[in-house]
N, C-alpha and C positions, 0 to 999 in steps of 0.2 A: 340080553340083560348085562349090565355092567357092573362089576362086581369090586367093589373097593377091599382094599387090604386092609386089617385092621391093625393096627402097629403099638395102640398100648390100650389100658380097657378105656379110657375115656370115646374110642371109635367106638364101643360096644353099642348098640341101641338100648339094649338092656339095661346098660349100665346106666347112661344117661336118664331114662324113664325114673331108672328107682333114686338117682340123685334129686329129680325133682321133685318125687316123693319125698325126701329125706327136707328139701327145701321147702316144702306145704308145711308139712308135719309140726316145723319148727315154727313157721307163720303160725300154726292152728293153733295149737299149743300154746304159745305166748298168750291167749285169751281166758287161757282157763285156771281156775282160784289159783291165787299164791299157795293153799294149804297143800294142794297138789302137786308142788311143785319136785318131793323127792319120792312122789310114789308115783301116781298115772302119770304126770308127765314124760320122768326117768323111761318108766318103763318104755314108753309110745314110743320119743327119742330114741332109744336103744335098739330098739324094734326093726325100726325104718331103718335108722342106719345099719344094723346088721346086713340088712336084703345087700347093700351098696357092698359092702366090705365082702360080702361072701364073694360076690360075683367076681372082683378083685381080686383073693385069692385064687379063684377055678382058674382065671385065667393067664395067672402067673405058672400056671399047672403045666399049661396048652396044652392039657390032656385030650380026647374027647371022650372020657367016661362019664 
């Protein structure tokens, strides 16, 4: 098996999965009421992109805890 180096998070596969979560989320979203738009939307948005950003920080860590 060949095994690639990962060199900044965007190699992450993880990372990539949850960006294109974060890019649905924003599609999804755009549908739902205006009235929504600083309570469930905020939150939803907020959400997704946390997963994105966490994973980001871990691996500026390069811990492996």
């Amino acid at each position: 098996m060949v095994e690639s180096k990962v060199r900044t998070f965007r190699d992450l596969k993880v990372w990539q999965k949850a960006h294109e979560l974060v890019l649905e989320i924003y599609k999804i979203t755009k549908r739902f009421p205006s009235e929504e738009r600083f309570g469930l939307i905020s939150q939803i948005r907020r959400s997704a992109s946390s997963i994105a950003t966490n994973i980001v920080e871990g691996n500026k860590r390069k811990s492996r805890k």
